[in-house]
Residue, then its C-alpha position, 0 to 999 in steps of 0.5 A: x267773574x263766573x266764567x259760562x258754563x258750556x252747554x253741549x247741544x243735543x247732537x255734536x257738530x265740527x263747525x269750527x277749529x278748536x284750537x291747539x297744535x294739531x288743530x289743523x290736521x285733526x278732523x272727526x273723521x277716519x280715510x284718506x285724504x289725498x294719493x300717495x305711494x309709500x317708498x320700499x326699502x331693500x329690506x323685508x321689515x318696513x317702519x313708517x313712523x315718527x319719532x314720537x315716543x309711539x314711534x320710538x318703541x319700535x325702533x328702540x327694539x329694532x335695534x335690540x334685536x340687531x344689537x344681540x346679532x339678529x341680522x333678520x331684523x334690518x330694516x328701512x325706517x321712513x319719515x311720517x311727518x304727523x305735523x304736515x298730515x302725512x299720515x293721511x295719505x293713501x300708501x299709509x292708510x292702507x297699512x293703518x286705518x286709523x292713521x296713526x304712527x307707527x305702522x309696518x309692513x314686514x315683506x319676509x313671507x310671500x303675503x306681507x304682513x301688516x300691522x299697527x299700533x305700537x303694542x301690536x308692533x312690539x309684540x309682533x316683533x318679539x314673538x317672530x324674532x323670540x327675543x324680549x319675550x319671557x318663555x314661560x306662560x306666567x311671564x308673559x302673561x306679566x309682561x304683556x299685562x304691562x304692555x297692555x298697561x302701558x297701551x290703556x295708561x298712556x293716553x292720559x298721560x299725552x292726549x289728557x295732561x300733555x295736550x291741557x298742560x302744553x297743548x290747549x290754547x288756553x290753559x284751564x285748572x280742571x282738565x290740567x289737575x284731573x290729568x296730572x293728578x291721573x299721570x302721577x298715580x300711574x308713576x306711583x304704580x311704576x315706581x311701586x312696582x319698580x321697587x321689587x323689580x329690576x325691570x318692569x315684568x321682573x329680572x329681564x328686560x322686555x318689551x315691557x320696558x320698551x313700550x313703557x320708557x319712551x313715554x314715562x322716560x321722556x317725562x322724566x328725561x328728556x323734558x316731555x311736556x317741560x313738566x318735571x318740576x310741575x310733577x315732581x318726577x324726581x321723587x320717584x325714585x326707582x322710576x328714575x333709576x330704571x330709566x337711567x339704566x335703560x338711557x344708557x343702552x346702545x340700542x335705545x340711544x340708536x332707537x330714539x334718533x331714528x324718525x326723529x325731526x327736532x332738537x340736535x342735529x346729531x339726536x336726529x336720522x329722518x330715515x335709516x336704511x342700514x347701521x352705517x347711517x348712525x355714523x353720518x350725523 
């Protein structure tokens, strides 16, 4: 039997649910929801955020840059839980508008700073500390290229296939082939590029890598989307070696706990304030 085929109307109205995880909390429409006051850290550099792989990044590069002995970039990482809608309270939204995690507030200078969006985060913080971030203007423009890459890609990776594949209350063929058929074509272009490369911009590990692994990674590592079999990732080869090696590094391990709220104990830190809260769980 042909199933009907939707008619959209002539103009759109959210009358209703759509169903999914984040059903309950998603609304058409941008601004706070309720009053809330933000807690502040002893450090300059505060993060709000989750440790989704959005959240990840920052904090995987935070504590690279404390790993090579940038004591500047301590900081105070406070949970945002998405799934209880915290990200629509007014302490939050007054950093990022569009409330999505992560945001920061760096207090280092008389006027904070603010700023949103993981890319932005990532690149803020490379160009202030000046670590992760080539030096020469053909470099960089390569690295930040795939930062952007990673920041145009990345939504039909989790927002196209994730939420179809894992997400969506029911599950349909078109949405679920068009969005893996996408995710695998931007494994091929990291795979293809990784043959020639160590690391994603070249020789040197940058915040290139630190935006593109948690995502891409955690497809091929840490079970995103319970989709491996599904997408093969096995057979991107250099994907899967680049992700091995960076798996291993102190500070990504580190990166990866913090803000996080699910799976082992010991792969979790709600908040972090100082290195010593590693050793705690």
């Amino acid at each position: 039997m042909k199933k009907e085929e939707y008619n959209p109307p002539k103009i759109w109205k959210w009358d209703s649910e759509n169903g999914g995880k984040f059903a309950s909390i998603n609304r058409p429409t941008a601004g706070k929801r309720f009053e809330s006051t933000l807690p502040i850290g002893k450090h300059p550099i505060q993060l709000y955020s989750m440790g989704t792989p959005n959240g990840a990044k920052v904090t995987i590069l935070l504590e690279e840059l404390l790993e090579i002995g940038i004591k500047e970039a301590e900081y105070d990482a406070y949970l945002i839980d998405i799934f209880k809608g915290e990200q629509f309270g007014s302490g939050f939204v007054n950093i990022n508008p569009n409330s999505k995690i992560p945001a920061l507030v760096d207090n280092s200078d008389e006027v904070p700073i603010k700023v949103f969006e993981s890319g932005a985060i990532l690149l803020y913080l490379a160009q202030k500390f000046g670590k992760f971030f080539p030096q020469n203007k053909a470099s960089q423009a390569e690295c930040t290229s795939w930062l952007f890459w990673q920041m145009g890609s990345t939504p039909y990776l989790g927002g196209g296939f994730g939420h179809f594949y894992a997400y969506a209350p029911n599950k349909q063929a078109y949405p679920i082939n068009r969005f893996a058929m996408e995710t695998k074509r931007q494994l091929d272009v990291l795979d293809k590029k990784l043959e020639k490369t160590e690391y994603i911009s070249g020789d040197e590990y940058s915040i290139a890598d630190i935006a593109i692994f948690p995502w891409y990674g955690g497809l091929a590592f840490h079970g995103l989307y319970d989709a491996k079999e599904f997408l093969e990732l096995d057979s991107y080869e250099n994907v899967i070696r680049w992700g091995k090696s960076l798996n291993t590094r102190p500070a990504v391990i580190r990166g990866k706990r913090v803000n996080k709220t699910w799976g082992p104990e010991t792969e979790q830190l709600k908040e972090r304030h100082s290195s010593a809260d590693f050793q705690k769980t």
